[in-house]
DOLOKOL-889496 format. One record per residue: residue in three letters; x, y, z of N, C-alpha, C, O in turn. Coordinates in steps of 0.001 Angstrom, whole numbers, plus 524288, in hexadecimal, padded with zeros to 5 digits. Layout:
N
- ALA|X|Y|Z|X|Y|Z|X|Y|Z|X|Y|Z
...
This chain:
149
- UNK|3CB99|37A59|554E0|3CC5B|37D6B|5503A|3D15C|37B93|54D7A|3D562|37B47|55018
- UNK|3D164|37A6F|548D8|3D46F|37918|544B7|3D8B0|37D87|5426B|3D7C1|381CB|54068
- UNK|3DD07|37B4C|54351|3E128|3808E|54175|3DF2C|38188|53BF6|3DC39|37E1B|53A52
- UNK|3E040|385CD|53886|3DCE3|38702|53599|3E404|3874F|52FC3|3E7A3|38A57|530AB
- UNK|3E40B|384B4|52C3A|3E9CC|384EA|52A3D|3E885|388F8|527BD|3E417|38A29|5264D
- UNK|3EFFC|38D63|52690|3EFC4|39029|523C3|3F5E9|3908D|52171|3F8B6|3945A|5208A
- UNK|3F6D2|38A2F|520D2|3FB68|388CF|51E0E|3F8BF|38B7B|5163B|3F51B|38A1A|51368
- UNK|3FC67|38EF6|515CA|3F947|38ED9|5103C|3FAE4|38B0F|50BA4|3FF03|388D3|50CB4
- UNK|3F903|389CD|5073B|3F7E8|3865E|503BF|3F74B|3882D|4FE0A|3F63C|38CB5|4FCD2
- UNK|3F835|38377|4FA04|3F8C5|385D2|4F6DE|3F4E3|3834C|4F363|3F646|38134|4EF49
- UNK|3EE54|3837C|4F574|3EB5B|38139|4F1C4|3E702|384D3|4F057|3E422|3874D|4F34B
- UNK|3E716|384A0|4EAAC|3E6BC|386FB|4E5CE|3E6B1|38825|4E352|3E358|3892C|4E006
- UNK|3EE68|388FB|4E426|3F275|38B89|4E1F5|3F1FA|387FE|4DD79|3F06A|38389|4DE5E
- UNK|3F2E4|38918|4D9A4|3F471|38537|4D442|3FA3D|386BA|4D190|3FB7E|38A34|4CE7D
- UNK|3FDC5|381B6|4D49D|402CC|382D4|4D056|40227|37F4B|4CB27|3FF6D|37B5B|4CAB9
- UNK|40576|381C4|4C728|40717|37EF9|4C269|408CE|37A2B|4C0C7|40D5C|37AEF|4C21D
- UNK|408DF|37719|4BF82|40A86|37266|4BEB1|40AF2|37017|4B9EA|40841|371D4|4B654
- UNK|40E76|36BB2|4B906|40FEB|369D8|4B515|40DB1|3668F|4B22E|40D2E|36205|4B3B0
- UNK|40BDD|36835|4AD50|40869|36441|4AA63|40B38|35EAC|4AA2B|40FCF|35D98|4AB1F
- UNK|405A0|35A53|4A818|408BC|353D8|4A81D|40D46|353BE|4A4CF|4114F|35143|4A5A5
- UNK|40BD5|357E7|49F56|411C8|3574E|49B55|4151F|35934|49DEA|4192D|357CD|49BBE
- UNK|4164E|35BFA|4A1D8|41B56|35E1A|4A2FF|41C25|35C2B|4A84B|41FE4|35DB6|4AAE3
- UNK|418D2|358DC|4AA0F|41B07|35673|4AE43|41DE2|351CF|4ABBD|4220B|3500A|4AD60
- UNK|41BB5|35057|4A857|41E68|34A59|4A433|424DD|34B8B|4A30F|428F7|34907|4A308
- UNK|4238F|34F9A|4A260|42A23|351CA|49E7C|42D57|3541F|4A3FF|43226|35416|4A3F7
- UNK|42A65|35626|4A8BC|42F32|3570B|4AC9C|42FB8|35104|4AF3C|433AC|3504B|4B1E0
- UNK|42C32|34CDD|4AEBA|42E39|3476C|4B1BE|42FA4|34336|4ACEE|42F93|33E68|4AD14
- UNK|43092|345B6|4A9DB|4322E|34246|4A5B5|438F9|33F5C|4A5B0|43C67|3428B|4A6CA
- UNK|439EF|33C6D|4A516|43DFB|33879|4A548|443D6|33D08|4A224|44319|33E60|49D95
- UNK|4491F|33EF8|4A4E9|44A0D|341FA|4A235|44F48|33F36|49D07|45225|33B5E|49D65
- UNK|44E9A|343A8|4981A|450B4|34037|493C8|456F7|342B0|4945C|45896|346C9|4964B
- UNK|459C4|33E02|491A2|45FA1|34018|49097|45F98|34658|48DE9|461DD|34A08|49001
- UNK|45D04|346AD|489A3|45AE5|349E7|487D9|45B54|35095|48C68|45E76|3542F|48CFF
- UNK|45723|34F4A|48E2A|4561B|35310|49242|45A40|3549E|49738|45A61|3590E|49911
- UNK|45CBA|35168|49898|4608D|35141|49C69|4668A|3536B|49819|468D1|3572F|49A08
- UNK|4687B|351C7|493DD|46C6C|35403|49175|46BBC|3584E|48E88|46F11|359C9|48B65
- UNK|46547|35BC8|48FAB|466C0|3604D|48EF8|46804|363C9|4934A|46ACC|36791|49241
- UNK|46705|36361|49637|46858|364B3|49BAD|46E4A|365B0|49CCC|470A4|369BF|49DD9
- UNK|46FD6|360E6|49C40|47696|36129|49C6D|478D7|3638D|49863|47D73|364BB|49915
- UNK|47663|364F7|49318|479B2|36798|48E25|4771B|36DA3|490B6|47A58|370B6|4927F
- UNK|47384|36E98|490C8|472A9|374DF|492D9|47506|37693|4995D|47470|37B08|49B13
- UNK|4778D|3727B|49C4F|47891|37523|4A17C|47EBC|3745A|4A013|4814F|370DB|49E00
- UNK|48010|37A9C|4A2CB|48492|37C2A|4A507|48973|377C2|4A571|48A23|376BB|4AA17
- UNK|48C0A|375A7|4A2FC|49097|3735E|4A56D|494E7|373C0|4A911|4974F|37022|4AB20
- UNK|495C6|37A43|4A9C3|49A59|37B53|4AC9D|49902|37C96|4B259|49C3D|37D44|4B5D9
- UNK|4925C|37CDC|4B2EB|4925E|37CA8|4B884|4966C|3790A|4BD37|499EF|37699|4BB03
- UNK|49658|378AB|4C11F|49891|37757|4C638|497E8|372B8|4C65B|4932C|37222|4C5C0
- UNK|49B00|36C68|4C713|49825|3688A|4C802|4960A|366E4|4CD0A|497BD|368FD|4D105
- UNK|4929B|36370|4CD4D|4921D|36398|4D507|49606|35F66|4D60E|49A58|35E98|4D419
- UNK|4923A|35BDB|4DB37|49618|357FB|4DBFE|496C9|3542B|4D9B1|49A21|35116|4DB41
- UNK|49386|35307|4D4BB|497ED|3506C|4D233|49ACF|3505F|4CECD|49B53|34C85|4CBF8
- UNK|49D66|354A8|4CE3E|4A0C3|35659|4CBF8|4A01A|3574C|4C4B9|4A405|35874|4C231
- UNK|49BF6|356C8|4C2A4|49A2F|35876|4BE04|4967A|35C9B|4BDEB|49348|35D00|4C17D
- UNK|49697|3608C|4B93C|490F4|362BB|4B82D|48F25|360A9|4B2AA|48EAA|35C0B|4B168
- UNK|48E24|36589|4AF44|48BE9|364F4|4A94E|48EAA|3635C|4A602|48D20|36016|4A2D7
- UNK|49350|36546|4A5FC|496EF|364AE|4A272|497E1|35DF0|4A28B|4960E|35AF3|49F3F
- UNK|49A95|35CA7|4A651|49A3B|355C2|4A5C6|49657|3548F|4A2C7|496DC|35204|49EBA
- UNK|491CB|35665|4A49B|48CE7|351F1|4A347|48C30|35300|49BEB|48CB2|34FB8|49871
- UNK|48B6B|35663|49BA6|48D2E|3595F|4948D|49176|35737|4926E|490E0|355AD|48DE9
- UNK|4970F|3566E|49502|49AD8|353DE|491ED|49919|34D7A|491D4|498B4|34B7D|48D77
- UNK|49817|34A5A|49641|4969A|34611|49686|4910A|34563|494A2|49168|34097|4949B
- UNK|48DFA|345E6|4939F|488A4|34609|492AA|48819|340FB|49025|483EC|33EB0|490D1
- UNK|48BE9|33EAC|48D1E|48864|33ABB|488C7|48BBF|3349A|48D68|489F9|33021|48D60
- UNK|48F22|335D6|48FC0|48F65|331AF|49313|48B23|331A5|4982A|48982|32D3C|4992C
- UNK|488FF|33624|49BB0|48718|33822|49E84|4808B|335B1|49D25|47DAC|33333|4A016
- UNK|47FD4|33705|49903|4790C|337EE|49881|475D3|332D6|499A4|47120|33257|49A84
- UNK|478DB|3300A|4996D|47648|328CC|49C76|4738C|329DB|4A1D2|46EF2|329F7|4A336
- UNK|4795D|32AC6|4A4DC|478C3|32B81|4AA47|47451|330A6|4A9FD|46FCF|33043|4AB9D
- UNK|475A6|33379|4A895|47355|339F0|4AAB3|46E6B|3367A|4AA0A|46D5D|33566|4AE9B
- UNK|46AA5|33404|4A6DB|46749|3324C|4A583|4660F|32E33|4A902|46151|32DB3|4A9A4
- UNK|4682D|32BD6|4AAE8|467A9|3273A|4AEDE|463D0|32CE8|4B511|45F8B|32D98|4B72A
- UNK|4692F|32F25|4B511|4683A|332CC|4BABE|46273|3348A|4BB23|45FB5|333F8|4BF0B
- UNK|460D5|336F3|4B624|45C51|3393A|4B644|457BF|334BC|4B5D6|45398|3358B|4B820
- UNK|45852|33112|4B394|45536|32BE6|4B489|45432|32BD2|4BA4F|44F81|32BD1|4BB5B
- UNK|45823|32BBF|4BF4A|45923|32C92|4C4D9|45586|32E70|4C51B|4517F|32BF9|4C605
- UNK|455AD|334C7|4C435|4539E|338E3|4C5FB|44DB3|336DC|4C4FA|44ACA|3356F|4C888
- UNK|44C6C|336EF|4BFE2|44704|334CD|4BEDD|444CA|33296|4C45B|440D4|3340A|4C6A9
- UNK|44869|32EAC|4C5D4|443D2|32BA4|4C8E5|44648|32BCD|4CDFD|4456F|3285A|4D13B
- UNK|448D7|32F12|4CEBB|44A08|3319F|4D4DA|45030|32E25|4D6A8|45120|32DA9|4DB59
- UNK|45241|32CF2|4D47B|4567F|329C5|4D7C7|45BDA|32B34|4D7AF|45FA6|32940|4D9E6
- UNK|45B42|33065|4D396|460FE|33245|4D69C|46415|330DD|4DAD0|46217|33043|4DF26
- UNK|4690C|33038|4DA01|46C1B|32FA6|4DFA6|46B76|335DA|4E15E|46A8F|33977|4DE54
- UNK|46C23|33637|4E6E8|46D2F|33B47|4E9A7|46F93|33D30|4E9D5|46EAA|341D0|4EACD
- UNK|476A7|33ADA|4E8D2|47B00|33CC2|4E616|47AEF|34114|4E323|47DC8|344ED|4E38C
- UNK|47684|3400B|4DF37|47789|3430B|4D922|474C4|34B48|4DD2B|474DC|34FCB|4DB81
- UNK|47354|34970|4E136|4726C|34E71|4E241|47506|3502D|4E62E|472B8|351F6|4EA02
- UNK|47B71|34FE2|4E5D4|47F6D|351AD|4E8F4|48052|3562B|4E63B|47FD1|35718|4E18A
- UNK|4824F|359F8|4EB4C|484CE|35DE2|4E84B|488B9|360F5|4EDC8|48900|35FCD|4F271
- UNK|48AD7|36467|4EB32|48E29|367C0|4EF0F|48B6F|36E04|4F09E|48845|37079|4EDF6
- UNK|48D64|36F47|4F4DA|48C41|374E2|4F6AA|490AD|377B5|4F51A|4947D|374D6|4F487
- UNK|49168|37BE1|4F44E|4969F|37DD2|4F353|495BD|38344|4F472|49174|38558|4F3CC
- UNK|49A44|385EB|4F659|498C9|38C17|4F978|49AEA|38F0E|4F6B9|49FB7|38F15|4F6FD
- UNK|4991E|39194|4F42C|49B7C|39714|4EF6B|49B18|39C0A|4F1DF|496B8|39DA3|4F30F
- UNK|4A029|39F76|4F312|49E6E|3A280|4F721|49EA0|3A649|4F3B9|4A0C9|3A652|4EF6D
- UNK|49B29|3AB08|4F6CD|49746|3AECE|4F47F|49C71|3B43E|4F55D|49D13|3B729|4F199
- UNK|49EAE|3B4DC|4F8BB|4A2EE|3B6B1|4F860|4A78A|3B5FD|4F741|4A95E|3B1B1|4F619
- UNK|4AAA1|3BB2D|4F782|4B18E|3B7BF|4F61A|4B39F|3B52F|4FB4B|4B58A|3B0C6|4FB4E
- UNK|4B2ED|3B955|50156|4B4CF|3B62B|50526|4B232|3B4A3|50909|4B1F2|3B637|50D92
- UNK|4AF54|3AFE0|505DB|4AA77|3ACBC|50A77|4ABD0|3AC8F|50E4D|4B070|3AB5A|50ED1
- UNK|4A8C1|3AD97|512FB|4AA34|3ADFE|51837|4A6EE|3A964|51AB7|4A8F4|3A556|51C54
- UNK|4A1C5|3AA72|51ADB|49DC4|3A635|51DCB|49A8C|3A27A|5186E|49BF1|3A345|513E6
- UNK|49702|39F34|5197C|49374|39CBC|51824|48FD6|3A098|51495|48E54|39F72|51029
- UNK|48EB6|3A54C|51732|48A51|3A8CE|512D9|48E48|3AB23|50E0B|48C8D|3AE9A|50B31
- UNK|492E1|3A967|50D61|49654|3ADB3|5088B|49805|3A73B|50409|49B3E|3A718|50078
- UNK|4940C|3A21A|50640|493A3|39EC2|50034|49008|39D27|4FE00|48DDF|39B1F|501C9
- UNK|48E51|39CA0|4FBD6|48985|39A0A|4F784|4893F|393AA|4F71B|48BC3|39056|4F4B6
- UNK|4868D|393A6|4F94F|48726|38D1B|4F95A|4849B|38B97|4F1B5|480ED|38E38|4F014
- UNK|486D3|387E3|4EE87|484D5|385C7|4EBD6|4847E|38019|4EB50|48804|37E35|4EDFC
- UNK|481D8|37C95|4E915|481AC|37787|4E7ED|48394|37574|4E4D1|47FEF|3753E|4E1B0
- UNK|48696|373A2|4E312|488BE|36FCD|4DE89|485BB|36B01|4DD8B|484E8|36807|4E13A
- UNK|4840B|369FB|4D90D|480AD|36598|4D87C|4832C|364B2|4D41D|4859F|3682A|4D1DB
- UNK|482A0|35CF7|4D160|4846C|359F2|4D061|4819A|35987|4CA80|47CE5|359D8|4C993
- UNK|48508|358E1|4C787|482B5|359FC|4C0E8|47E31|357A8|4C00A|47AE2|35A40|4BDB5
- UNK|47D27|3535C|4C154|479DC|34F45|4C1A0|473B9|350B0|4C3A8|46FA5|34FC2|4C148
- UNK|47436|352A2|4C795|46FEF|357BC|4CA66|46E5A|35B87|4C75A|46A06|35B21|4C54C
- UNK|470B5|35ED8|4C6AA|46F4F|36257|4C1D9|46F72|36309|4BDF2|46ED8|3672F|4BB97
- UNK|470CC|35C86|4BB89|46F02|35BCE|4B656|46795|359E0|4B887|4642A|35C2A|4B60A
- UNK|4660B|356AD|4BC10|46182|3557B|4BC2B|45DC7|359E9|4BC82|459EA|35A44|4B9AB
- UNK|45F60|35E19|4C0F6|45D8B|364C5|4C262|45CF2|36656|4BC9F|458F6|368D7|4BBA2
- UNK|45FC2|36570|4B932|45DD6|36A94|4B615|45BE1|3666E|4B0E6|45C07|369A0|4AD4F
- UNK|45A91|36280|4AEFB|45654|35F4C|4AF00|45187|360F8|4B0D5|44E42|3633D|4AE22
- UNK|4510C|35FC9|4B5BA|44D28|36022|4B7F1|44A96|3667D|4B716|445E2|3672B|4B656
- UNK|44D72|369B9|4B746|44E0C|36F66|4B5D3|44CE7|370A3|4B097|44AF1|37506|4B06B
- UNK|44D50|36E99|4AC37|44B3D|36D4B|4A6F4|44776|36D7F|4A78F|44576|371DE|4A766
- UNK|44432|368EF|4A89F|44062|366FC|4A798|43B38|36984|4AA15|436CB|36A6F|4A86F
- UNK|43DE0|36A36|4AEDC|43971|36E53|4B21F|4376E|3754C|4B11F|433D2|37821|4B290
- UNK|43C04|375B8|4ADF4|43D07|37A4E|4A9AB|438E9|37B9D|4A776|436C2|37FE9|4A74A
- UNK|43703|37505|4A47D|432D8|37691|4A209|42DEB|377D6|4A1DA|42B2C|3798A|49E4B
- UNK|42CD5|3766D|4A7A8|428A7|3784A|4A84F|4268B|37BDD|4ACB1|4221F|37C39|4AE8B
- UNK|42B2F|37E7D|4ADD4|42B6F|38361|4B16C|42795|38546|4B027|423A9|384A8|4B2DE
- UNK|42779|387DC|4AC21|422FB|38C51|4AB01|41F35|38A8D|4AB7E|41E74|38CFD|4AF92
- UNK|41CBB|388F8|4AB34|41820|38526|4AC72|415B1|384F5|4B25D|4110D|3850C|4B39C
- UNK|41AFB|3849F|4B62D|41858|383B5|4BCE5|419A5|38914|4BEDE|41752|38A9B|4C2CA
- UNK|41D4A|38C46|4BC79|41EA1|38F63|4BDE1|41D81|3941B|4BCA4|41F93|39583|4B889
- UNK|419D3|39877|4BF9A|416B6|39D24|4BCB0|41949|3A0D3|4BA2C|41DC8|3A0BF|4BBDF
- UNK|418DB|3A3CA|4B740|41B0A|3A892|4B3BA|41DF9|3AC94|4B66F|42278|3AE1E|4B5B2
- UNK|41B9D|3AD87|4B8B2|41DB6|3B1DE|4BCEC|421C7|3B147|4C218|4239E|3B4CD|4C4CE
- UNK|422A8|3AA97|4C291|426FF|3A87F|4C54D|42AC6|3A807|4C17E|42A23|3A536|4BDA6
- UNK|42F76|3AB19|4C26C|4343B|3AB8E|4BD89|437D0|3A8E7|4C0E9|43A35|3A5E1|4BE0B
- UNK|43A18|3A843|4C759|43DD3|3A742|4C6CF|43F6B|3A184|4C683|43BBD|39E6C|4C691
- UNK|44575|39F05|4C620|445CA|39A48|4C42F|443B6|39734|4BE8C|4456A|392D2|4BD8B
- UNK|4416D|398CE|4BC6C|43E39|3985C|4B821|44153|39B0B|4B207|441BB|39FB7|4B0F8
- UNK|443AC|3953E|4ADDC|44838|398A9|4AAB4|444A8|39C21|4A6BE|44031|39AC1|4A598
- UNK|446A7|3A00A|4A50E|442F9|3A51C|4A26F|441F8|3A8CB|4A4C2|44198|3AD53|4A331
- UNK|44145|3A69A|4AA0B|43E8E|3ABEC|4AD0E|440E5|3AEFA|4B16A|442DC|3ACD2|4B53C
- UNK|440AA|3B40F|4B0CE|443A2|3B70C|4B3BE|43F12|3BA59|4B824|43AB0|3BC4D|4B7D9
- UNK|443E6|3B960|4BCD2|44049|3BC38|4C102|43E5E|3C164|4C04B|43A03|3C2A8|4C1E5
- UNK|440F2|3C40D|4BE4A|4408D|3CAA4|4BCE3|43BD6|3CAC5|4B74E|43973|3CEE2|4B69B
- UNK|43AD5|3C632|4B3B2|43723|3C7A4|4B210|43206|3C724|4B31E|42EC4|3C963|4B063
């Protein structure tokens, strides 16, 4: 006798997916264009990571910058980032005034301008077609939508 499976599965189920036009435009080659709005709408005075820049550099430098920044994402395109560019630090922000143990800090990450200039790129673009994979009635993470409505 044959064990009988009752691993369950997910066929029938039909998720959403991304039409050919909007798969074109999320694997599409990205433009100076598209990448320097990114850096004019994000935050400058955030925290830098490790390497020691955030927004603000990249906004004051931008018209020396936008070669390279443009080179990097060429990288990215076709996977060859160095591994470098995804260094970052841990750093312990404690949750009280007189931390005693390990449970009274917050660990956070510091990541490197360069990183989250690509993250929120990538965060753009995928923006657009949230609504689309993502059902009506799933609000959270999703910009517009609030859990409580």
């Amino acid at each position: 006798m044959s064990p009988i499976s009752i691993r369950p599965n997910l066929d029938g189920v039909s998720f959403p997916s991304v039409s050919l036009e909007e798969n074109l435009l999320l694997t599409a080659h990205f433009s100076l264009e598209e990448i320097h709005k990114v850096v004019r709408e994000s935050d400058g005075n955030k925290s830098p990571g490790p390497d020691g820049f955030n927004f603000a550099f990249l906004k004051s430098c931008w018209d020396l910058l936008k070669g390279e920044i443009r080179i990097m994402f060429d990288q990215y395109g076709i996977g060859s980032l160095p591994k470098s560019l995804l260094a970052y630090f841990v750093t312990l922000i404690p949750k009280v005034n007189l931390p005693f143990g390990v449970g009274d800090f917050r660990p956070i990450s510091l990541l490197g301008c360069l990183y989250k200039l690509i993250a929120k790129v990538l965060t753009t673009r995928l923006a657009s077609v949230m609504n689309t994979l993502i059902a009506a009635n799933q609000s959270a993470f999703i910009k517009g939508r609030n859990l409580v409505d």
